[in-house]
N, C-alpha and C positions, 0 to 999 in steps of 0.2 A: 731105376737109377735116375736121378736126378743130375738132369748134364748142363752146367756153366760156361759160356765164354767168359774167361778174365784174364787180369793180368796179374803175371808170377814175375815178383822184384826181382833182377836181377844186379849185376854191379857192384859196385865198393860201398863201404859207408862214406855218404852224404854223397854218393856220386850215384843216384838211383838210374838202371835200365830196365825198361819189362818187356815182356815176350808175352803177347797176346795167344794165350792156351783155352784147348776145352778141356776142361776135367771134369769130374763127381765136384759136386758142390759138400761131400762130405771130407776131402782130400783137402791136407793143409795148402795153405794158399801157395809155399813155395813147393809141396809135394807134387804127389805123382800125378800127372794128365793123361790125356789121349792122346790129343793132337798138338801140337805146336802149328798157330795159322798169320803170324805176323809178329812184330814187334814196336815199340813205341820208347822212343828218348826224348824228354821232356827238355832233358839238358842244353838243348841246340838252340838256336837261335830263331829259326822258325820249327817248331817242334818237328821233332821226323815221326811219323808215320806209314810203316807198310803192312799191310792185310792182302792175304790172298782173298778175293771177296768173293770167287767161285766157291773155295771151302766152306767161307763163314755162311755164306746163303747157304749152304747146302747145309751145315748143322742146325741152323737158325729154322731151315723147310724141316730137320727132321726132330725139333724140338727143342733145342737149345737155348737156355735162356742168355741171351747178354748182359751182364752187370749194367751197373747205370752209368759207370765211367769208361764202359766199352761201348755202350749204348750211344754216349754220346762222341766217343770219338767214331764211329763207324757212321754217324748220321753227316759229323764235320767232314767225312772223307768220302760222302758219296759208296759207301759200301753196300748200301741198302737197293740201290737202281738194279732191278732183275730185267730181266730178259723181257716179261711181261709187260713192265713199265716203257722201257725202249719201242715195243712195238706199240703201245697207246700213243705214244707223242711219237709214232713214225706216220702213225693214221691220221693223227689231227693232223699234222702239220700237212700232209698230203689230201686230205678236204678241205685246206683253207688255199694251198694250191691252186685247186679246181674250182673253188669259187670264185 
């Protein structure tokens, strides 16, 4: 089974919300998902943005693909920085410390 993060439209006509889902990429775009792991309104004024990012790393570790307009809201929001990463830039910045 082929697993997608995207976003499923939600809202009024011409008043778009979407709810950032993982589904089967075989599942209509507003059909059935897995999980529901944030959402996104364009409508706002500075756009709104929320993802649980522990979720999405977790589906993303266990295969997941992100669409390209999740792809790139989840890069504008910092959802991508793991636990791995934090502990790199805890170590540089801790040998430049010591130097």
């Amino acid at each position: 089974m082929a697993v997608k993060i995207r976003l499923r439209r939600m809202g009024t006509k011409k008043k778009p919300f979407y709810r950032i889902v993982v589904a089967d990429s075989r599942s209509p775009r507003d059909g059935k998902f897995i999980e529901e792991i944030g959402y996104y309104n364009p409508l706002t004024a500075p756009k709104e943005v929320v993802v649980d990012s522990e979720k999405a790393n977790n589906w993303i570790k266990n295969g997941a693909k992100p669409t390209d307009t999740v792809d790139r809201l989840f890069r504008e929001n910092s959802v991508y920085n793991t636990e791995k990463d934090s502990k790199d830039t805890a170590e540089a910045s801790e040998s430049e410390a010591t130097e």
